[in-house]
N, C-alpha and C positions, 0 to 999 in steps of 0.2 A: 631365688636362684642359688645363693650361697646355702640356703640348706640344702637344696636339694642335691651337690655334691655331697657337702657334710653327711649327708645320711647314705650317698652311693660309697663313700670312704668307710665309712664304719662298716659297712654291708659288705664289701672286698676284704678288710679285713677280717671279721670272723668268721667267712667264707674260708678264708685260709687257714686259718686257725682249728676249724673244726677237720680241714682236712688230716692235718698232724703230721703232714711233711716238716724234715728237719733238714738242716744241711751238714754234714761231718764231714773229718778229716779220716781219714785211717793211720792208725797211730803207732801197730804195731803188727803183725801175720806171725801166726804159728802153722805151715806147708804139714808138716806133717802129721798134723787133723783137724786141719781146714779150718779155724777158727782166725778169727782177727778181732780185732779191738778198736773201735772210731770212739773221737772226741768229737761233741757238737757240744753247743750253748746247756743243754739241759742233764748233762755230765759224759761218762764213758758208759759205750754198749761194748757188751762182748756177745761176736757173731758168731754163725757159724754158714759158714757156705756152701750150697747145694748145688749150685748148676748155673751156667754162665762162665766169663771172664775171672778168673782169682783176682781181686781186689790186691793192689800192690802197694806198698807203703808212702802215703802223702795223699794217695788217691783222693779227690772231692767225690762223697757222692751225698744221695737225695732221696728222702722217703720215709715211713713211718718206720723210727726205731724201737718205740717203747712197744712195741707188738709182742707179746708170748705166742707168736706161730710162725709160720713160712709167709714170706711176705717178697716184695718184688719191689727191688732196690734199684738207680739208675748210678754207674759209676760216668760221672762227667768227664773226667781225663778219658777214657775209653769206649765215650758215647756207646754205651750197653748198659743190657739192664741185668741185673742179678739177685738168683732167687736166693736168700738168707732163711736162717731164724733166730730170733733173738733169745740169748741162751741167758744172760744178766744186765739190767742197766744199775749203774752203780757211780758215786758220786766221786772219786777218786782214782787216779790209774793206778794205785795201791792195789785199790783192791780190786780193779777189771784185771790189776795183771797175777793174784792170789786167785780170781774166779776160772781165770785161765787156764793157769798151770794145773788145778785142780782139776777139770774137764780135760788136758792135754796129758793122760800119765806115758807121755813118751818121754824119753831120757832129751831128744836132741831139740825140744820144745823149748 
């Protein structure tokens, strides 16, 4: 019997694992094109926001970040889901906020 949990535990876990949901914070929004910045466990993404709810600074949200396309994000403080795309992941908010600025060339960015 104790195996057969031990092997339904392991089986949940890379179950979840291969989904590739993550959990972040939002760390930082640049409004004037549409870009923001979340921290989770496996460094800084830099987004970019397409349609939905704008992601507001602290927000938790949920879902695959390391993605290079459009992808369907859930913000938990504002139980919605929102469509991103992942523009850089990047191991520093150095350099999420250098990848930023560079994609943002507005002055009030």
């Amino acid at each position: 019997m104790e195996k057969f949990f031990l092997v339904l535990a392991l089986f949940t876990l890379s179950a979840s694992a291969t989904h590739g949901d993550e959990v972040g914070v939002v760390v930082k929004t640049y409004r004037a094109c549409d870009l923001f910045i979340v921290e989770s466990p496996s460094g800084f993404h830099v987004l970019e926001w397409w349609h939905g709810p704008q992601p507001a600074l602290q927000d938790q949200i949920v879902g695959v970040l390391n993605r290079y396309d459009t992808t369907e994000i859930w913000l938990l403080d504002q139980h919605s889901k929102v469509d991103i795309t992942m523009e850089k992941h990047v191991e520093t908010m150095d350099e999420a906020l250098l990848v930023a600025s560079d994609l943002c060339i507005i002055d009030d960015c």
